[in-house]
N, C-alpha and C positions, 0 to 999 in steps of 0.2 A: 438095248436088248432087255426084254422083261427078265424083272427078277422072281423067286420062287421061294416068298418066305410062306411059311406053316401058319404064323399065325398074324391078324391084324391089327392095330389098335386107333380107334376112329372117334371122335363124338358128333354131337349134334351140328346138322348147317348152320349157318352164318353164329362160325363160336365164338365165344365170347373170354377173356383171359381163363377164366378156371375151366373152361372145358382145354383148353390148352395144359393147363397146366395138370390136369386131372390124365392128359395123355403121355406127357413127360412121367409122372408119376408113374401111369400104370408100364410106362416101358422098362422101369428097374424090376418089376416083381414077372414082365415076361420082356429077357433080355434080347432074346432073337427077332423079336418081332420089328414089323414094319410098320412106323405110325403114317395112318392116313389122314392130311390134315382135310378137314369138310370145305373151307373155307370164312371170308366173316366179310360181314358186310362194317366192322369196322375199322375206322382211318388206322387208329392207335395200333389195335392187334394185327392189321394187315403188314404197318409198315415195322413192327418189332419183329413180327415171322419173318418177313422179307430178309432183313438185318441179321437179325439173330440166330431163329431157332434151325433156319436151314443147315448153319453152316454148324451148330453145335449137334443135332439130332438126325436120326434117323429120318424123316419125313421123306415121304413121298407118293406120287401122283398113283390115284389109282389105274391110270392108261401106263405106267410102269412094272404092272404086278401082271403074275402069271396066276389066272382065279383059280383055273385047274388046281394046283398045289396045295390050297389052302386051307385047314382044317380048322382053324381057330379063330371068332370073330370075339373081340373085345371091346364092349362099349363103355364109353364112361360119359357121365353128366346128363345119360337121359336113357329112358330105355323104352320111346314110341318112335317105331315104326317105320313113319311119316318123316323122322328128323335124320334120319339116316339114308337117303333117298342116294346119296353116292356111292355107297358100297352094296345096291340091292344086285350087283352083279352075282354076288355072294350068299346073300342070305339063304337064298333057295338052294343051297347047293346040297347033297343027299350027304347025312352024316356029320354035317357042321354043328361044333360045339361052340355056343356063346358063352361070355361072360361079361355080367355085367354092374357096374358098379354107379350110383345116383344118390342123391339127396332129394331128388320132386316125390311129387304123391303120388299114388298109384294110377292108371288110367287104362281106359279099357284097350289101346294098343300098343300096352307092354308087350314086349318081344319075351319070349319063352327061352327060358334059359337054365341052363346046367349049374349054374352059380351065379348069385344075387347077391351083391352087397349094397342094402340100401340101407340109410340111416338118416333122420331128418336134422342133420347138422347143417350149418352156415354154407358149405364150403364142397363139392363131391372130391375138390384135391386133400382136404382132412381126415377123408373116408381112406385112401390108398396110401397117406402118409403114417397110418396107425398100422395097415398091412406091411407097410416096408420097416418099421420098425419092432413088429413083433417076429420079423423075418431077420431083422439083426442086419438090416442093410443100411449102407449110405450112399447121399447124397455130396456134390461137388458142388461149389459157391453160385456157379452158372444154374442147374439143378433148383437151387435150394430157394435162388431169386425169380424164378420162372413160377414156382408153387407156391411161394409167397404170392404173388401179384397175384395166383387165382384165388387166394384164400383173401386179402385185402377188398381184389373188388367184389366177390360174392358176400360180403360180410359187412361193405360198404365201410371200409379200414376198421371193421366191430362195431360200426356202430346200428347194424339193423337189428331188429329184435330175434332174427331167427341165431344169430350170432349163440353160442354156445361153448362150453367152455374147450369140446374137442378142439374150437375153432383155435382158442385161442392157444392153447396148449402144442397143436403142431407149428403155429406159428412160432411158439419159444424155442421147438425141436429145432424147426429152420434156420432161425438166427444162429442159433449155436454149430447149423452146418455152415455157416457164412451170407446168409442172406443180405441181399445189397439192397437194403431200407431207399438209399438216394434213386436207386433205379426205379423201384415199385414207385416213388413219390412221383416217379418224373413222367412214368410210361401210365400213372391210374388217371383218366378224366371223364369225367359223365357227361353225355349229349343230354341238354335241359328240352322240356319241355315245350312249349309254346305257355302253358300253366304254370308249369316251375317259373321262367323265366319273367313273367307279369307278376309274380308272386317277392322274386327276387328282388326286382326294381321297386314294388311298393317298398323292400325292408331300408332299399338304400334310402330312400326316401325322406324314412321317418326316425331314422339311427341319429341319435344327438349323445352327445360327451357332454358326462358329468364328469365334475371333479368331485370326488368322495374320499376324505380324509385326505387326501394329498394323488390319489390312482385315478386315475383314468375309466372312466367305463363307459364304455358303448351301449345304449338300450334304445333297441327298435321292438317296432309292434305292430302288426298287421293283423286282419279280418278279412276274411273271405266266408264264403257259403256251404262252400263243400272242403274234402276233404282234399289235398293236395299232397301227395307220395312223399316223402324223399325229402322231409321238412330239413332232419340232420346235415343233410349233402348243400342245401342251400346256404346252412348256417357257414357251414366251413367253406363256400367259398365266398362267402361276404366276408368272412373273417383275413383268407388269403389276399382279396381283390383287396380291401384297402388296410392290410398289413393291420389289424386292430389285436391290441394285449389284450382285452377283457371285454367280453361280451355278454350281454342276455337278448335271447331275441324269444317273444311272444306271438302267441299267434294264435285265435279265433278260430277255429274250425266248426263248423255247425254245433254243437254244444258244449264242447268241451273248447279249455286252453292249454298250448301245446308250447311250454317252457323249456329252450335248449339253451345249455351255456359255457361258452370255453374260454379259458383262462390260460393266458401264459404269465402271467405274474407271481409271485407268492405268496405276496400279502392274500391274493382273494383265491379261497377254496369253495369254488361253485359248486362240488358234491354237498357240502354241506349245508350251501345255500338253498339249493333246490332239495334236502332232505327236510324241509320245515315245510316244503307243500308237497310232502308225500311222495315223491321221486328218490333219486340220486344217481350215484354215478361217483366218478373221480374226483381229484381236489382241480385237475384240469380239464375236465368235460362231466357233464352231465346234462339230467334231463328230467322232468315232469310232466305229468297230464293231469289238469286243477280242471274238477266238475263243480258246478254251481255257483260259480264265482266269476266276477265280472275280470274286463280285462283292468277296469280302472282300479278295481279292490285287487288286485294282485300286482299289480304297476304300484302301488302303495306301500303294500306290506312290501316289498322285493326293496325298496328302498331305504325302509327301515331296516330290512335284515343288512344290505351292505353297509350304512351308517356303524352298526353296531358289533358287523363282526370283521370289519376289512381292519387290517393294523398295519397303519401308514408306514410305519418303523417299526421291523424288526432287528432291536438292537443287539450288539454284541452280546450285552453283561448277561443277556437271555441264553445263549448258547457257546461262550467261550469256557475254555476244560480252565481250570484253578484246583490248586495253586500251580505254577508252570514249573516243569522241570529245568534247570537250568546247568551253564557249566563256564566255572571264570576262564579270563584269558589265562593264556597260560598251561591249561589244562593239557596232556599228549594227546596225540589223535587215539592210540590203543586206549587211555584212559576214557574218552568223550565214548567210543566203541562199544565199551563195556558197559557204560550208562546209560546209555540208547539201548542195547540190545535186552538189561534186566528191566528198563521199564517197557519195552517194545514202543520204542519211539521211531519213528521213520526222519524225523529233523531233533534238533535241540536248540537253542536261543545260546549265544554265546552274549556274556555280561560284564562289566566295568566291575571294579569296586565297590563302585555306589549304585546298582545293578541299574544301569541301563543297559541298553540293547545295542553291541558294535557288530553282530554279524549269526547269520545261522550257517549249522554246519550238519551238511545232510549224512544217515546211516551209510547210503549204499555211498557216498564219496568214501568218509573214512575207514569203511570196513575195507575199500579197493585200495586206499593209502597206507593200511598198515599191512595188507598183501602181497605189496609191493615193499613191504621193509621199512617204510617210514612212521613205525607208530612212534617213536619218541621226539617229532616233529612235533608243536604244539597246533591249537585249533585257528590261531592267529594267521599260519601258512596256508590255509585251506576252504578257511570259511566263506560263506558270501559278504560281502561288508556292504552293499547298497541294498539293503533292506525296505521295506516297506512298514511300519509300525501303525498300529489303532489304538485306538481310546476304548471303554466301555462304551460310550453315550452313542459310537459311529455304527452305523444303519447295514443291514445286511447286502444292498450293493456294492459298500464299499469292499466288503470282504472277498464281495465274489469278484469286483475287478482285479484286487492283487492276486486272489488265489487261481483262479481262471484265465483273466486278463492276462497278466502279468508273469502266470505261473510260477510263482512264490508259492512253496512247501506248505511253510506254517507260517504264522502270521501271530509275531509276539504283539499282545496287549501290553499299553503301559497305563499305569495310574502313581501320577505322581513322579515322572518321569523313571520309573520300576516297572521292571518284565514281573508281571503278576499274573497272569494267565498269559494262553494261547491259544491261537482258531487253528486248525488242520486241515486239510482235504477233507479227513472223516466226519467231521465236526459238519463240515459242509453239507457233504451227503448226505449227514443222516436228518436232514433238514428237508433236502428235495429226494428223500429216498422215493424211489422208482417212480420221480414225475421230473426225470431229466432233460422232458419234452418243453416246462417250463424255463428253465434256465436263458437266459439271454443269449439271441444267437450271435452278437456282436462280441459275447465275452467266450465264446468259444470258436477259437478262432482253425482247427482243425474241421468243425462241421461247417462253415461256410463254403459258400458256391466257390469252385480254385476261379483264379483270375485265366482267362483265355488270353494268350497272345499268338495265338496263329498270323496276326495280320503284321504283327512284329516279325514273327520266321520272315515271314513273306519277302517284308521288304529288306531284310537286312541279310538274307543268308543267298547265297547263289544258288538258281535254279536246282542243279545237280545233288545240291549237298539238299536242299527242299525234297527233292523227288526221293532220295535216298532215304532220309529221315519215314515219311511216308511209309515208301516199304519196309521199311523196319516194321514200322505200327500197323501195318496188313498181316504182316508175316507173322508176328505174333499172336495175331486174333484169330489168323490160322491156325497157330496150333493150339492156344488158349491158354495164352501166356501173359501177362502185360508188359509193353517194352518200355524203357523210359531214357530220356536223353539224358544226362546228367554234368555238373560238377561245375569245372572251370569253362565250359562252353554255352554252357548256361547264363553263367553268370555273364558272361563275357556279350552276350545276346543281349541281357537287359543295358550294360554298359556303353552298346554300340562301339567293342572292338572287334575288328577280328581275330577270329578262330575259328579254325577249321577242324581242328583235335577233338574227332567226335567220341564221346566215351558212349555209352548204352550199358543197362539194367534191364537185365531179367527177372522179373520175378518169377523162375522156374526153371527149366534147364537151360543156362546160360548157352554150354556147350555144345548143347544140339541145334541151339538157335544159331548159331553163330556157323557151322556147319553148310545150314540149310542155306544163310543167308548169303555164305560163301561159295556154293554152289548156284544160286538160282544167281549172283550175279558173275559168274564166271570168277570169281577171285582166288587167293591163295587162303589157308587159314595155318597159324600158329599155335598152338591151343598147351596149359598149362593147368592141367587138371589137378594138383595139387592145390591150384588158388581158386578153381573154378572160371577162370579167365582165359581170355583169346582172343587174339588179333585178326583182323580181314582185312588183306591187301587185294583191293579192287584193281582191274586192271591200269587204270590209270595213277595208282601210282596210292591213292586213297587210301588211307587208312582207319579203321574202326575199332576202337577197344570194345572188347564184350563182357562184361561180368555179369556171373549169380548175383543175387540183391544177396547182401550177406554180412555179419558184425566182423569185425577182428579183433580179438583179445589178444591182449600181451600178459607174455607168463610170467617176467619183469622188465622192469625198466629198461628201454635202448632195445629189447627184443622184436625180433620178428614178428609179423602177425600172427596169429591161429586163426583160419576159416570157419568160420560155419552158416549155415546157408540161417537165411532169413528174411525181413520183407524189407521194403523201396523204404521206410521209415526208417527202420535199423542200420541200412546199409548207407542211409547219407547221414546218422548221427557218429558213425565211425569214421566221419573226416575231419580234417581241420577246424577250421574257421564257418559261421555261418555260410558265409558268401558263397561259400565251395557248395552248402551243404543244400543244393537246389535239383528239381528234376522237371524236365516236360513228357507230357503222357504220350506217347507215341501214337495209340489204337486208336484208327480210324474216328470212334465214336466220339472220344471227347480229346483230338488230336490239339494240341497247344494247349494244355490248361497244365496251368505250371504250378508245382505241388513244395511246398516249402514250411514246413513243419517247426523251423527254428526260425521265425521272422527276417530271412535273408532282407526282404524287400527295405523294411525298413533299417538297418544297417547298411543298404547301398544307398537310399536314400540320405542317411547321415553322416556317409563315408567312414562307417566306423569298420575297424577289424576287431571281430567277437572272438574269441576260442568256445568251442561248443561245449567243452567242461571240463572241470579244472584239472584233471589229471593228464590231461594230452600232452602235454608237454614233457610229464613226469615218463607215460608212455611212449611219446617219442620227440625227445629234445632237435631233432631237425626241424618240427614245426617253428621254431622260436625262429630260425634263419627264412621259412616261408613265410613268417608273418611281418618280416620286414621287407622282403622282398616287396608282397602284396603292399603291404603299406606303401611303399615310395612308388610301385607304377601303379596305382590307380591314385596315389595322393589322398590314401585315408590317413586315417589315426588309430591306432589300437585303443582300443576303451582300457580306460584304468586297472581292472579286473583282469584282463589279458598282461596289461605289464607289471601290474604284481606277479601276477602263478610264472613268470619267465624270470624275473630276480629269484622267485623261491627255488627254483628249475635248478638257476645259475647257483645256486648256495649249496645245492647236493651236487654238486658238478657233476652231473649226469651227462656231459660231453666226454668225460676221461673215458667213458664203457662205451663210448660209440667206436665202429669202423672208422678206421681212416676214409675207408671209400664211402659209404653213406655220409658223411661230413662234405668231402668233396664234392659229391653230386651238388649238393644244396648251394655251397659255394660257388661252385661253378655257374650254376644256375643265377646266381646270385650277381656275379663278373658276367654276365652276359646281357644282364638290362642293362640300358640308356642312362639312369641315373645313381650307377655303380658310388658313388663317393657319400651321395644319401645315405647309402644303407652300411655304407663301412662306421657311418659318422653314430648310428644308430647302435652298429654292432659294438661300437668300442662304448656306448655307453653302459650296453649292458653289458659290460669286459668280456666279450663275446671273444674279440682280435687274440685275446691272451691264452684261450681255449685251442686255437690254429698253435700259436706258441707264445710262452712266460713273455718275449721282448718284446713283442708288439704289439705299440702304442701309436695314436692316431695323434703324432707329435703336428707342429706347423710347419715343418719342414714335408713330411709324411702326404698330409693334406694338399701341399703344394705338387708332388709329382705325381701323385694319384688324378688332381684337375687336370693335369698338362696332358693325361694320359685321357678323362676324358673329353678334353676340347680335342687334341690332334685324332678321335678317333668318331667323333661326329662331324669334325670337317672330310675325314676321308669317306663317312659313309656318303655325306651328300654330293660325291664325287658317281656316284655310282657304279666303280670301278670293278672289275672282276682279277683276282679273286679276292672277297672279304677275307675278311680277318678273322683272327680267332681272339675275341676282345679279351677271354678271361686269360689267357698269356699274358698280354701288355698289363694288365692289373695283377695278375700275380707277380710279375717281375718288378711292381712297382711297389705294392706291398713290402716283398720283402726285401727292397734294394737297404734298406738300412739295418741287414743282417750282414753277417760275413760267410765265408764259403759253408764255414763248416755247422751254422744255426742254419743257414739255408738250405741244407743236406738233411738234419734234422726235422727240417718244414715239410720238406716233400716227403719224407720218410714216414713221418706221419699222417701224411694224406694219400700215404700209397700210389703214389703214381704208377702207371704204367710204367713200362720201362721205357719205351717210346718216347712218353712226354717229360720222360726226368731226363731223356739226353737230350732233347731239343730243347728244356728252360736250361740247362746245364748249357750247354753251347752258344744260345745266345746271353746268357750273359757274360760266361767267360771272353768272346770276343765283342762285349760292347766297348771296354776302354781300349782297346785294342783299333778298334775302326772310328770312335771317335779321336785318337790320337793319327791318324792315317789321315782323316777328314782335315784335319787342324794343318798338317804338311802342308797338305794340298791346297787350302788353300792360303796356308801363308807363301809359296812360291809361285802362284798363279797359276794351276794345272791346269792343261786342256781339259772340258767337258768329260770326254769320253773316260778321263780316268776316275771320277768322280762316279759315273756310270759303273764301270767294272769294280772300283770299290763297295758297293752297295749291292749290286746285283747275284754278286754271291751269297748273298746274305736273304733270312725267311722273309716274309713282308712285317712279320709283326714286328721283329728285330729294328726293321727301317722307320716301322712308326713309332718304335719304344725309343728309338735313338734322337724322332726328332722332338718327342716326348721331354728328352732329359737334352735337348742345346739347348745352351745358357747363352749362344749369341743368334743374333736374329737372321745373321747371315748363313750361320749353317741351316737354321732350319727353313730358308728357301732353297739353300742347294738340295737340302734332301726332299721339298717341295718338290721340285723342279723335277727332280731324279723320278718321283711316282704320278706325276702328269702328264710327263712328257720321254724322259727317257726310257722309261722302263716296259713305253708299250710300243716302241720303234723298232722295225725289223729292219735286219739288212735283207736286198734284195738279191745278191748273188749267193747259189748254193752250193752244195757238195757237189751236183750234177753239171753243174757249169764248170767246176773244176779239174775234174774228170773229162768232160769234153774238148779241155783246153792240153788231154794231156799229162795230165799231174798225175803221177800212180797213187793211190790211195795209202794213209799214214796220216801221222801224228801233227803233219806239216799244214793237213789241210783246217782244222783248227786255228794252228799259230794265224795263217793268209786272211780266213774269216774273220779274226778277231781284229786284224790290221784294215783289213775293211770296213769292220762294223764303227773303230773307231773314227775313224776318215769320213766316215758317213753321219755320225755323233759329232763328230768339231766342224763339218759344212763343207769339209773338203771333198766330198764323193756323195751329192746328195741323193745321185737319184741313180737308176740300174744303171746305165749306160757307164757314168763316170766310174760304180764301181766294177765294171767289169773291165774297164781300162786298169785300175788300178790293179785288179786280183792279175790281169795278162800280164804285168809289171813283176807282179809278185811272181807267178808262177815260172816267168824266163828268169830271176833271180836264182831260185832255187834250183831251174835246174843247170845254170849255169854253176853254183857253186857245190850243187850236190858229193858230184867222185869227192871231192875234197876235202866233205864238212867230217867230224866225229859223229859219230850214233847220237850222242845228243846233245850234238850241236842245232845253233837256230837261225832262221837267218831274220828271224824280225827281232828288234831289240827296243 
C-alpha cells in the first residue's frame, strides 16, 4: 500500500557513499521524511545498502510513495536536473518546494530552488553535518559511521586537495558521536583505472628497500607522459598490498615531480622530509610537487635527507621523566595513595633498600584497597612483582612492547641497578601525540582484526544451539543492539568441552531482548530487573542467561554486586579469571569473531589461571574456591600473582563476612567435579578447610576416605545406573567423618543447610555404624541374600556408596557391590492386584506377603512370576486360615 509522506529526500543516480550519506544526514534535519535511494552502479555501496542501510533507515522505492501527497523535494549531493531522473514523477508537481544541498559547481541545469546550501568543501555529508549541529542535534554510532564513509571516500580518507578543513572537522564531530573507523576501512575501495592500474604495476616494479640507519624504506619511481588522477590512492594501496612501514614513491608527470610519502614508523617523519622540497603534510603522510628538477636530482637529495634525519634509535634517556618518584617496601597502601595522588601519579615503582625495583603499585588498585578498609596493608600485599625494567641506552620499541605489548603502566628505569627514572603511558603519547596511526599494529593488540572462529562453532556445537546462537545475532541487528555469547561457554568452545550453559550480552536493553527472543521462540521468560538479567526457557527445555553488558562494584568486601549498565569490555573485566573473561559477536556481520581484551587465548594456550585484578578476591573471596575448581578440571596452574592476592585474601580472613550459603554454593560446586580430592588437597594448602571449620585438616587418614569416596563413585558412575548420586553428600560426610556430632552440627550450621539437607546428612550418618554393625551380623552367620537386600534398600543411595566407601573388608564392599548391580534394580513380579484377586482384603498384610515374596525371589527360591504367585497363594491361604485368631498386630510372616 503506498505510503503519504510530505516530504522527499533523494540524490543523484548511480550514488556513490557520500551521496548516501549526505541522505542519512539530511533525514535528521527533516525527520518525517521519506528517503528515496536513486540506486548505484556500485559493488561496495549496493551490497552495504542491501545489508545495512535498509534495515537501519527510512528508504524506500519510489513505486511505494503516494506523489499526490507530496510537497517537499530534497536534494543532496547534486542539484542537475538530469541526475535525478527517478523522482521526475514529482518535480513538476504545481507548488513543490525544493531544497537543496551540494558541494559541485554551478551548471546551467541547476534545479531552482527555495533554499540552497552549497559550499565548496570536500564532502556535501560536511555541508548537512554543520546544519545538524548548529541545530543542536545528534547523531547514533550507526548514523555517525554511514557520514563518516561519505566524508572519507569524497575526500579520498583527506587526502584529495579539495579536502578542507569543514571536512575534517565534521569528521572529529563524528568520531566523537561513535564513528566505526574499522567499518569505513573495510566498506572504502576504489575501482582503478586501466591507467591507474599500468601505473601501479610500474611502482611495484621499481620499489627496492633500502636499509638507512638500521629502518627499512621503500622507494619506487615511475614516469609517464601525462598526467594520471589519483597518484595518493595508488600510493596507499602499494603500501596496503605489500604491508610496507615506510615509503616514498616518485613520479614524473609531464613536467613536474609528484613526491608522496607514508610512514608508519617513528624514527622517519616524511612531513618533514617532503618539507625541504617545498611540500608537507604529516609526520605519517605527506606530499610534494618539485618543478625543474630531475627525478635522478631528487632521488639524491631524498636520500640524503633520510641518512641525515631518520634516528635509528630513539633512546629512553631521550624521553624518560627523572628523578622517579618512588615508595620502600613497607610503605601502607593509604600511605603509597597519598603520594600518588600529591604528585598525580597513576603508578609508583615500589623499591629494596638499596633501590631496586621489586614491584609497581597502581593509583586506581590502591585508592579501591584502601576503600575497602585495607589501607594499613602494606604495598608488598598488592603490588605487581613480575615487572618489566629498562635501561637508558634501551630503544623506543622496547618501551612500547612492555607498555603496549605487555600493558605495563609505567616502566621503571634502572642505572646502576637503581629506579632513577620512569617511562609512563604519558611519556609515551606525547611522543606519538596524534599519529597513533603509527604505532605498531602487532603491539596493540585491541586494534587487531578479532580471530573468527565460526568454523569452530560449526563443528563443535549442535546444530540447534548453532541455529539458536544465529538468532540471537539477527535479532539483535534488528533492533540495533550488539549481542555477544560469553564466559564459561566460550571458553569451554576453544577447550573442546561441552557446554551448553549459553550466557548472552547485550549491549543495550538486555531485557527487551530477551523478551523478544522469548517470544519469537515461543519460550518462557524470568526476568530480574534489578540485575538487568533474564533467563529464556525454550520449549525444549533450553535455557539462556541474558544480561545488559554492565560493571559490578562492591560497596565492600564479600558484598553484593552494584549494577550498572556499561559496554561488552567492562562487563567481561568484572569477572573472574581471564579464561571466563571471553566473548563471541553474535551479528550476522562479523558472526564468530571472538573478542578477548585480557589475552584469554594465550593463558589457555599455557594452561595458566590469571585473576583479572588484584582485588577480586578481596571483592569476592569465593573466587579463590573457583580458581581451584578451574584449576583441577581443566589441569591448569594458577600463575604466581594469582596465589599470592589468595594467601593475602586468606590473611584478612575475608571468608569469616561471607554467607554460610555463598561459601556452600562454591563448595558444592566444588564436591561435584570428578577430581574432588585435587582441590581439597589445594584448599588445605591455602588453609582454606579451616575457614569451613578451626578442625579440619587434610590429615592421611582424611585423604584416605576422601579417595575411597572418589574411586567407589567413579566406579558407580561408569555403571551408568539410574538414579545418580548426589556426589557432594558422600564428600561432605567424608570430610567431616573426623568431627563428632556436635563440630559436625557446627559445620552444617555454618554452611546453612537447608533444613532438608541437614536432616538427610544428619540421618545418614547417624545410621551408618548402625548398618555397618547389621552388615557384620549378617554376614558373620551366613544370611540369606535377600536380608542383606532389605538391610540396604532402606537406606538413600549415597548412604550405600558412603558405606561401601568406608568397608575396611573387601568382602563387605562386594556384598554392597552386589546389592547396587544387581539387587537393587530386581522387581518382584506379583502385585497388589493379584492379591486382591486371590481374595486377600486389602491391609497391612499385603506388604508383610510382598516382602516374603520379594525375598523368595532374591534367595532363587521363586525366581520367576509363576513360582511367585504359587508362593503369595501359600501365603494368602495362611493368613486367612489364621486370621479370626491372629491379634491386630499380629503377623504371620516371621
Amino acid at each position: 500500500m503506498p505510503t503519504s509522506p510530505k516530504t522527499l529526500i533523494t540524490a543523484h543516480n548511480n550514488a556513490d557513499f557520500d551521496a548516501l550519506a549526505a541522505m542519512v544526514a539530511a533525514g535528521k534535519l527533516y525527520p518525517d521524511a521519506a528517503l528515496i535511494f536513486p540506486g548505484s552502479q556500485e559493488k561496495n555501496l549496493r551490497n552495504f545498502f542491501i545489508q545495512s542501510a535498509t534495515y537501519l533507515f527510512n528508504f524506500q522505492s519510489m513505486k511505494e510513495i503516494d506523489t499526490s501527497a507530496v510537497e517537499r523535494l530534497v536534494v543532496v549531493d547534486t542539484r542537475q536536473r538530469s541526475r535525478v531522473e527517478h523522482v521526475r514523477s514529482v518535480l513538476d508537481l504545481p507548488g513543490l518546494t525544493i531544497h537543496l544541498y551540494d558541494h559541485h559547481p554551478d551548471s546551467e541545469e541547476d534545479l531552482p530552488a527555495q533554499k540552497s546550501v552549497v559550499q565548496p568543501w570536500g564532502s556535501t555529508t560536511a555541508i548537512l553535518i554543520r546544519e545538524i549541529r548548529d541545530l543542536g542535534l545528534s547523531v547514533c554510532p550507526d548514523e555517525a559511521t554511514i557520514m563518516g564513509l561519505g566524508i572519507y571516500e569524497d575526500t579520498g580518507a583527506f587526502t584529495f586537495s579539495s579536502t578542507t578543513t569543514h571536512d575534517f572537522d565534521a569528521a572529529s564531530w563524528l568520531l566523537a558521536q561513535g564513528m566505526d573507523l574499522d567499518t569505513i576501512s573495510d566498506l572504502i575501495t576504489r575501482d582503478l583505472s586501466a591507467q591507474q592500474i599500468n601505473l601501479l604495476h610500474a611502482m611495484l616494479g621499481t620499489a627496492a628497500v633500502h636499509d638507512i640507519n638500521g629502518i627499512e624504506v621503500v622507494i619506487t619511481e615511475v614516469s609517464v607522459d601525462e598526467y594520471v588522477g589519483d597518484f595518493a590512492v595508488l600510493v596507499h594501496k602499494l603500501v596496503d598490498m605489500e604491508n610496507i612501514r615506510v615509503l616514498f614513491a616518485l613520479a614524473r608527470m609531464n613536467d613536474r615531480v609528484h613526491l608522496i610519502a607514508r610512514s608508519r614508523r617513528p624514527e622517519v617523519d616524511v612531513g618533514r622530509i617532503c618539507g625541504f622540497f617545498g611540500g608537507g603534510g604529516h609526520v605519517y603522510a605527506a606530499s610534494a610537487t618539485i618543478k625543474d628538477r630531475t627525478l635522478s636530482e631528487i632521488k639524491e637529495e631524498l636520500f640524503a635527507l633520510l641518512y641525515s634525519h631518520i634516528n635509528p634509535q630513539i633512546l629512553v634517556r631521550s624521553f624518560m621523566s627523572k628523578p622517579a618518584v618512588t615508595v620502600p617496601q613497607g610503605t601502607t597502601l593509604i600511605q603509597a595513595t597519598e603520594i600518588m595522588t600529591r604528585y598525580g601519579l597513576k603508578a609508583i615503582p615500589v623499591v629494596r633498600e638499596d633501590g631496586g625495583c621489586v614491584g609497581i603499585l597502581e593509583h586506581q588498585l590502591s585508592d579501591r584497597a584502601v576503600g575497602h578498609g585495607l589501607g594499613e596493608l602494606t604495598v608488598d600485599e598488592y603490588m605487581q612483582r613480575d615487572v618489566a625494567v629498562l635501561t637508558p641506552e634501551d630503544d623506543l620499541y622496547a618501551v612500547m612492547e612492555i607498555i603496549l605489548g605487555q600493558k605495563q603502566r609505567l616502566v621503571p628505569v634502572l642505572e646502576d641497578g637503581h629506579v632513577t627514572a620512569v617511562i609512563t603511558r604519558t611519556d609515551l603519547i606525547t611522543i606519538f601525540i596524534q599519529e597513533s596511526a603509527r604505532i605498531p599494529e602487532f603491539l596493540l593488540p585491541e586494534r587487531k582484526s578479532e580471530r573468527n572462529i565460526k568454523s569452530m562453532l560449526r563443528s563443535r556445537l549442535p546444530e540447534p544451539i548453532l541455529n539458536l546462537l544465529e538468532h540471537a545475532g539477527a535479532l539483535g541487528q534488528a533492533m540495533g543492539v550488539n549481542v555477544y555469547a560469553v564466559g564459561g561457554f566460550v571458553r569451554d568452545i576453544l577447550l573442546n568441552r561441552p557446554n551448553l550453559d549459553i550466557d548472552l550480552v547485550v549491549e543495550g536493553d538486555g531485557i527487551g531482548f530477551a523478551q523478544l527472543f522469548s517470544r519469537e521462540l515461543d519460550g518462557r521468560i524470568r526476568m530480574h530487573k534489578k540485575f538487568q538479567t533474564a533467563v529464556v526457557i525454550l520449549p525444549d527445555g533450553q535455557k539462556v542467561d541474558v544480561a545488559t553488558a554492565r560493571l559490578e562494584y562492591y560497596q565492600y568486601p564479600t558484598a553484593l554486586p552494584t549494577v550498572e549498565l556499561s559496554s561488552i569490555k567492562m562487563d567481561l573485566y568484572r569477572r573472574d579469571f581471564t579464561i571466563n573473561a571471553l566473548a563471541v559477536r553474535l551479528t550476522p556481520d562479523n558472526f564468530g569473531n571472538l573478542v578477548d581484551f585480557f589475552s584469554a587465548q594465550k593463558d589457555i594456550k599455557e594452561k595458566s589461571i590469571r585473576v583479572l585484578h588484584s582485588l577480586s578476591f578481596v571483592e569476592d573471596p569465593t573466587r579463590i574456591l573457583r580458581a581451584i575448581r578451574f584449576e583441577q578440571r581443566f589441569h591448569f596452574r594458577m600463575d604466581r600473582q594469582t596465589e599470592r592476592l589468595i594467601k593475602n585474601a586468606m590473611n584478612l580472613n575475608l571468608f569469616q563476612k561471607l554467607s554460610g550459603r555463598r561459601l556452600f554454593q562454591e563448595l558444592r560446586l566444588i564436591m561435584e567435579e570428578r577430581e574432588v580430592l585435587a582441590c581439597f588437597r589445594r584448599m588445605d594448602g591455602f588453609t582454606l578447610l579451616q575457614v569451613l571449620h578451626p578442625l579440619l585438616k587434610l590429615t592421611d587418614q582424611l585423604e584416605t576416605t576422601l579417595d575411597e569416596v572418589e574411586q567407589v563413585l567413579n566406579w558407580y558412575r561408569l555403571l551408568y545406573l539410574e538414579p545418580t548420586a548426589q556426589s557432594w553428600k558422600l564428600y561432605f560426610l567424608g570430610l567431616a567423618s573426623a568431627l563428632d556430632d556436635a563440630q559436625f552440627q557446627i559445620l552444617m550450621r555454618r554452611l546453612n543447610f537447608s533444613d532438608k539437607d541437614e536432616a538427610s546428612l544428619w540421618g545418614m550418618r547417624r545410621t551408618l555404624d548402625a548398618t555397618i554393625h547389621l552388615l557384620s551380623q549378617w554376614q558373620g552367620r551366613g544370611g540369606p541374600v535377600s536380608e542383606l537386600f532389605f538391610i540396604l534398600n532402606q537406606l538413600p543411595l549415597e548412604s550405600v556408596l558412603f558405606l561401601m566407601a568406608r568397608g575396611q573388608k573387601e568382602e563387605m564392599r562386594r556384598n554392597i557391590s552386589l546389592f547396587l548391580t544387581q539387587l537393587r534394580t530386581q522387581k518382584v513380579a506379583v502385585t497388589g492386584k493379584d492379591l486382591k484377586a486371590m481374595g486377600l482384603p486389602p491391609g497391612p498384610h499385603y506388604s508383610e506377603i510382598l516382602r516374603a515374596v520379594q525375598a523368595a525371589m532374591i534367595d532363587g527360591v521363586a525366581p520367576d512370576r509363576g513360582s511367585q504367585l504359587v508362593l503369595a497363594g501359600k501365603l494368602v491361604d495362611e493368613y486367612k486360615r489364621i486370621a479370626p485368631s491372629r491379634s491386630a498386630n499380629g503377623k504371620i510372616i516371621q
